[in-house]
VOPAGU-2260 file (C-alpha; in pm, 1 decimal, decimal comma):
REM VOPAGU-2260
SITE   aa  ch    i         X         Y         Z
SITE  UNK   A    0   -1131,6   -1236,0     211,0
SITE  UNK   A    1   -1281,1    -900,4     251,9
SITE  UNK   A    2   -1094,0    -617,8     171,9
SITE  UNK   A    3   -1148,0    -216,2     260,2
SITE  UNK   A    4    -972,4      17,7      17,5
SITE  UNK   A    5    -965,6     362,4     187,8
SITE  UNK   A    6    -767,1     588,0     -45,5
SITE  UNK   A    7    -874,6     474,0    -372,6
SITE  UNK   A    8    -649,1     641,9    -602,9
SITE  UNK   A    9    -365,4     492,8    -898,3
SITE  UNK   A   10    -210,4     252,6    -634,2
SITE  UNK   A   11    -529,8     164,6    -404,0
SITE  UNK   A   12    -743,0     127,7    -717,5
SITE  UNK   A   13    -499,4     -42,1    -872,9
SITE  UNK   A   14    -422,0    -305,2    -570,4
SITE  UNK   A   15    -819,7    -338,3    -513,7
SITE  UNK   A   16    -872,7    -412,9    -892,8
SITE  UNK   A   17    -639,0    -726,8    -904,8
SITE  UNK   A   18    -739,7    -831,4    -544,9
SITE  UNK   A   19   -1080,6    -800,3    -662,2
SITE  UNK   A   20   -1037,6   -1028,2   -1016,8
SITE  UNK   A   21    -840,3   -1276,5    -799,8
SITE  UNK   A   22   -1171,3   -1313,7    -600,0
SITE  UNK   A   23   -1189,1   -1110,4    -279,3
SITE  UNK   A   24   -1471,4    -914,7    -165,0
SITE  UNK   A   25   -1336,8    -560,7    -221,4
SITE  UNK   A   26   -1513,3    -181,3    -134,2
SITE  UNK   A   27   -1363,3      84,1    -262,3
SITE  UNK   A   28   -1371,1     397,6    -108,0
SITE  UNK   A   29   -1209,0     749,7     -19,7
SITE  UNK   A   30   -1180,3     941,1    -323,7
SITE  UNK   A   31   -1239,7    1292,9    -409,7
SITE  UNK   A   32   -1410,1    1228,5    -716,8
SITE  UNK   A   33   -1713,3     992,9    -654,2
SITE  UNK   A   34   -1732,2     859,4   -1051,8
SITE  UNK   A   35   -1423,2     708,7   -1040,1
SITE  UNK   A   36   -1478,9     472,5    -751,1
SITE  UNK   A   37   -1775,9     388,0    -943,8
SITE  UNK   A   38   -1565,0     344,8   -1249,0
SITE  UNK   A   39   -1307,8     122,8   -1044,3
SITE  UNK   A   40   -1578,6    -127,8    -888,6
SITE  UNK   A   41   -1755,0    -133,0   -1259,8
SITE  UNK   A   42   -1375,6    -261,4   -1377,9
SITE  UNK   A   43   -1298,0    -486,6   -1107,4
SITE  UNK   A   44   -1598,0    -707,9   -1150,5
SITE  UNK   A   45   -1874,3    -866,6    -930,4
SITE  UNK   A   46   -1614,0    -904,7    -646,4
SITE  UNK   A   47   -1641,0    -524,5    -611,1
SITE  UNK   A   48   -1850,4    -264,2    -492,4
SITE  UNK   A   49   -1836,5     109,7    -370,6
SITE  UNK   A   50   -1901,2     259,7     -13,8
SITE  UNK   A   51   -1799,9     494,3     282,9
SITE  UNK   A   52   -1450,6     490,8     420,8
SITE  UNK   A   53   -1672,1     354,3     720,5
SITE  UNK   A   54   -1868,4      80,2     552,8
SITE  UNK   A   55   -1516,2     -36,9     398,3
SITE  UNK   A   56   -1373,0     -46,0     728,1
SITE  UNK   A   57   -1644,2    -214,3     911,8
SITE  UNK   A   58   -1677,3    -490,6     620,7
SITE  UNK   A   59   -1381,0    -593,1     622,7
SITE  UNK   A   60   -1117,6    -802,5     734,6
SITE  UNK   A   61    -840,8    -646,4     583,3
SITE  UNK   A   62    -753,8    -235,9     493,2
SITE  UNK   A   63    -561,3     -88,1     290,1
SITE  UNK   A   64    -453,6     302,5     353,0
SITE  UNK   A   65    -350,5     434,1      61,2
SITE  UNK   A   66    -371,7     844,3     114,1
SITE  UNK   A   67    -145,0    1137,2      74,6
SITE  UNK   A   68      41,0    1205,1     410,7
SITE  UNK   A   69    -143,1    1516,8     450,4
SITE  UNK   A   70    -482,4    1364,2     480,4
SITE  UNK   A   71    -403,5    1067,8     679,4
SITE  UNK   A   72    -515,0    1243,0    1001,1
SITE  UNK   A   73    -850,6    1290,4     784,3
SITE  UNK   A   74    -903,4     958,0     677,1
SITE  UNK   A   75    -819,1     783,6     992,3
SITE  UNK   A   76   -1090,4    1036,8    1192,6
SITE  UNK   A   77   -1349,1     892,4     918,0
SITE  UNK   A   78   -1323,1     540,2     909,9
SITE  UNK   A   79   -1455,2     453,5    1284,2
SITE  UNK   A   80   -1284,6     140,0    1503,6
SITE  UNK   A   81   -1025,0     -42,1    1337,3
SITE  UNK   A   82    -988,9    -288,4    1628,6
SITE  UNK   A   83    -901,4    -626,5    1518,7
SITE  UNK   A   84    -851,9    -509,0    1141,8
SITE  UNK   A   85    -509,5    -602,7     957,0
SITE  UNK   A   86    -380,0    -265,6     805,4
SITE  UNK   A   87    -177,6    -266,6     542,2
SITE  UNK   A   88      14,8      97,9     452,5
SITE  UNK   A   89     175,2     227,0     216,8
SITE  UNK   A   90     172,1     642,3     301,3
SITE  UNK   A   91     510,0     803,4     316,7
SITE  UNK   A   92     571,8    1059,3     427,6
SITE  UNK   A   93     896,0    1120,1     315,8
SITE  UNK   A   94     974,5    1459,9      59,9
SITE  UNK   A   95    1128,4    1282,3    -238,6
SITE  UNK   A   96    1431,3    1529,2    -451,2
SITE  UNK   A   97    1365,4    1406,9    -822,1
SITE  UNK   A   98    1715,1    1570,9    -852,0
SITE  UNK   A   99    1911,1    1346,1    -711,3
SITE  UNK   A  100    2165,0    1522,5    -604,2
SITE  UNK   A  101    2052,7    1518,4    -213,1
SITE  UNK   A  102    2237,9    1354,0      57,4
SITE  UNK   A  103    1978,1    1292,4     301,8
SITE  UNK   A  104    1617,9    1294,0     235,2
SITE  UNK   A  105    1367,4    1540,2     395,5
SITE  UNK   A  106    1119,9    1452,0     634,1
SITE  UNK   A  107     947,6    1640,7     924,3
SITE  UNK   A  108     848,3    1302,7    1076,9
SITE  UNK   A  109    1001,0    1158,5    1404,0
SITE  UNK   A  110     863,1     781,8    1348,5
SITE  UNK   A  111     740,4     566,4    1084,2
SITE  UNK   A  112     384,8     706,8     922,9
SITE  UNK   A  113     327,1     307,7    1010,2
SITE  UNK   A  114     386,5     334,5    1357,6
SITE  UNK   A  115     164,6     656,9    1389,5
SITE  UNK   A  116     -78,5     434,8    1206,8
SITE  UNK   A  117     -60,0     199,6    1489,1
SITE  UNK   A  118     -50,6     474,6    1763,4
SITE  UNK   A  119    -372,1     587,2    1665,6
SITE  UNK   A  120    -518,5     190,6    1655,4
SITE  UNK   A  121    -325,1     -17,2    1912,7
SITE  UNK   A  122    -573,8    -265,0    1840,0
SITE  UNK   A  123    -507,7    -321,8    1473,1
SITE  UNK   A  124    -230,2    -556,2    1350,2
SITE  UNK   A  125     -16,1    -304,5    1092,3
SITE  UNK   A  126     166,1    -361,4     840,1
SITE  UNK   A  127     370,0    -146,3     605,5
SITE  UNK   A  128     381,7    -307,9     215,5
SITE  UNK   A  129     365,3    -211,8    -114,1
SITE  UNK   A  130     602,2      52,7    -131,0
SITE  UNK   A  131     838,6       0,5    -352,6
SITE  UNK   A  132     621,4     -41,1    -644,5
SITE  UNK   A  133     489,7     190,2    -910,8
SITE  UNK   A  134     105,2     219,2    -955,0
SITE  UNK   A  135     183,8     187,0   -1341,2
SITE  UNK   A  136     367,0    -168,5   -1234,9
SITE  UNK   A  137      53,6    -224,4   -1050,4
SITE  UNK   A  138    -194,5    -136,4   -1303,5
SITE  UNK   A  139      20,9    -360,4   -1662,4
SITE  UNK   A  140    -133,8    -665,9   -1711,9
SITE  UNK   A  141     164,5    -838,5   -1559,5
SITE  UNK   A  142     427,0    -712,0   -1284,9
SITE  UNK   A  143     665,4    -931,0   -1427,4
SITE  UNK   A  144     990,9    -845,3   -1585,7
SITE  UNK   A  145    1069,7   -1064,0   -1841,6
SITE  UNK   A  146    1123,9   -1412,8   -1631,3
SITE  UNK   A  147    1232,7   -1174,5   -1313,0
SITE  UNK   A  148     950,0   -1140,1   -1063,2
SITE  UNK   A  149    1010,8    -820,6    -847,2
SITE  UNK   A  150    1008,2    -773,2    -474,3
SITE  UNK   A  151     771,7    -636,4    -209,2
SITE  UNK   A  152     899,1    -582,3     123,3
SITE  UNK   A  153     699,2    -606,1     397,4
SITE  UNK   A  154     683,7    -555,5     808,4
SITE  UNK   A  155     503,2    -568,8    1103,4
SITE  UNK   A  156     445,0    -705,1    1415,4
SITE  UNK   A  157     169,2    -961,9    1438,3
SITE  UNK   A  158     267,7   -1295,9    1248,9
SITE  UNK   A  159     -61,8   -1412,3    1128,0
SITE  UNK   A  160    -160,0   -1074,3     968,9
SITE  UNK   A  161     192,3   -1107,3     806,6
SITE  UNK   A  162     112,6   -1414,1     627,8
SITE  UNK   A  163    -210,8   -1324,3     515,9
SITE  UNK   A  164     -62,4    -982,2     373,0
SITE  UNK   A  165     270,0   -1188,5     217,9
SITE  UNK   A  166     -37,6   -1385,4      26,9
SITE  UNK   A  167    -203,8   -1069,2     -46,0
SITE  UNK   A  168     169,3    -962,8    -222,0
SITE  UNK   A  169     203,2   -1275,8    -368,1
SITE  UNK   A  170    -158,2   -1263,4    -556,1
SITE  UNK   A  171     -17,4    -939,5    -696,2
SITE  UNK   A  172     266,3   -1060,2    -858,7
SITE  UNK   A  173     545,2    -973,8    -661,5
SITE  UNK   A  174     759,4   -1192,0    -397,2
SITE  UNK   A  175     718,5   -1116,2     -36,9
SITE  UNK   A  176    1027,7   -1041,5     131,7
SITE  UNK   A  177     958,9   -1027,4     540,8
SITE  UNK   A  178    1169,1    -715,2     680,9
SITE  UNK   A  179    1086,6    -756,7     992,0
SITE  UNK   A  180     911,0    -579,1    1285,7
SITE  UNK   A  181     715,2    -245,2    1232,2
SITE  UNK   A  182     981,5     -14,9    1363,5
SITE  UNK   A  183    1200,7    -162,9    1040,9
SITE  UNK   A  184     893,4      59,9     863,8
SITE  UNK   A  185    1101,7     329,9     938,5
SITE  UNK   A  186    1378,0     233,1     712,2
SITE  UNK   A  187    1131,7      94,3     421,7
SITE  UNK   A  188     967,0     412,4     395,4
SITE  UNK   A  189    1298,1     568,9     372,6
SITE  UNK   A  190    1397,2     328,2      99,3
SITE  UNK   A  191    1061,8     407,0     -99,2
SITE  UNK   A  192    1127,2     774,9    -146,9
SITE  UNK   A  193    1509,7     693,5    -224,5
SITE  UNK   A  194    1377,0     415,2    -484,9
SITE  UNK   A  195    1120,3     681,3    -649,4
SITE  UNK   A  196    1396,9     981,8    -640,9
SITE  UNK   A  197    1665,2     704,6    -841,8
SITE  UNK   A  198    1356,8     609,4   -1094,5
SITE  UNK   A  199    1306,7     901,1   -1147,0
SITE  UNK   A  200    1657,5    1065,7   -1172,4
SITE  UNK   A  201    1779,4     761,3   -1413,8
SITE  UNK   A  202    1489,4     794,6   -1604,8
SITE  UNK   A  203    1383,9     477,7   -1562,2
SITE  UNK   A  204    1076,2     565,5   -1416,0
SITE  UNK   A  205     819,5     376,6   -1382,7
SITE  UNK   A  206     966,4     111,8   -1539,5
SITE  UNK   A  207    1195,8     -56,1   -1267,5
SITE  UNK   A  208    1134,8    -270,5   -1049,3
SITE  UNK   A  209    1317,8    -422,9    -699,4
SITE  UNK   A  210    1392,0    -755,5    -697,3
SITE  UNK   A  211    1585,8    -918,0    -319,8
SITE  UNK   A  212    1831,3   -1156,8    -422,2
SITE  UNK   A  213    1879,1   -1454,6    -199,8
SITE  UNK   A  214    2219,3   -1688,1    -154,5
């Protein structure tokens, strides 16, 4: 499969990297500092290769956005039609309190940064993964803990780009866990920020991981 990486920082590197190794075509792309997407492709193998946020876009069947909230608007302006393309997400763009000590958690958003995604590309099949992880999980040489293999939750609306992106998880080394239609974005997005504020409050971070338990 090919796969665009537009946002190619500690989690898109990191996801591209193993994608990459497992033997997709992967272009990385989107980063402020043009060495290190260099650097990434050189560590990810043949499989891998740099370009624009364009070229990854247009190459490929699958995207992942993995920007800060603030230059979605940016990066979505630079990366042409995405008609067709399965989009996987995971921007937030939730405030997390590494105190703790919050009730609610801030946001100035009035949807899902998942459904804006798909606002501004009706014709792309969305889906919001990924999440709940820690780039650091992401970049050990196993996402494993112990014999417990931790969880990635995952929505959307179109069922074929939802299997492909559960086998996309799955290649990672988590276990897909289907949440459900996009709107249900909403509440994984919450959950994210809520998951980083307890890592980080416990001080367990970034060593935790989420694992669903079934019955």
């Amino acid at each position: 499969m090919k796969i665009g990486i537009v946002g190619s920082g500690n989690m898109g590197g990191g996801l591209g990297k193993i994608w990459a190794k497992a033997g997709h075509q992967v272009i990385f792309s989107y980063s402020r500092d043009e060495n290190k997407l260099h650097q990434l492709a050189a560590a990810a193998g043949e499989n891998a290769k740099v370009g624009t946020p364009e070229d990854a876009v247009a190459q490929s069947d699958v995207v992942l956005l993995a920007v800060w909230v603030p230059f979605l608007e940016e990066a979505l302006k630079s990366i042409g039609s995405l008609d067709g393309k399965i989009i996987i997400t995971c921007v937030s763009g939730l405030q997390p309190d590494f105190t703790g000590k919050t009730i609610g958690i801030a946001t100035e958003l009035k949807t899902s940064v998942a459904e804006i995604i798909q606002q501004f590309a009706p014709k792309a099949n969305v889906v919001e993964a990924f999440n709940i992880t820690f780039a650091e999980i992401i970049a050990a040489e196993s996402r494993q803990f112990g014999s417990d293999c931790p969880s990635i939750f995952y929505c959307g609306d179109d069922a074929e780009a939802k299997t492909i992106v559960a086998d996309l998880i799955r290649e990672c080394g988590y276990e897909p866990v289907d949440a459900g239609e996009l709107i249900v974005a909403r509440s994984l997005e919450t959950l994210a920020t809520a998951w980083v504020q307890f890592a980080v409050a416990s001080k367990l971070f970034p060593n935790l991981g989420l694992q669903a338990l079934r019955r």
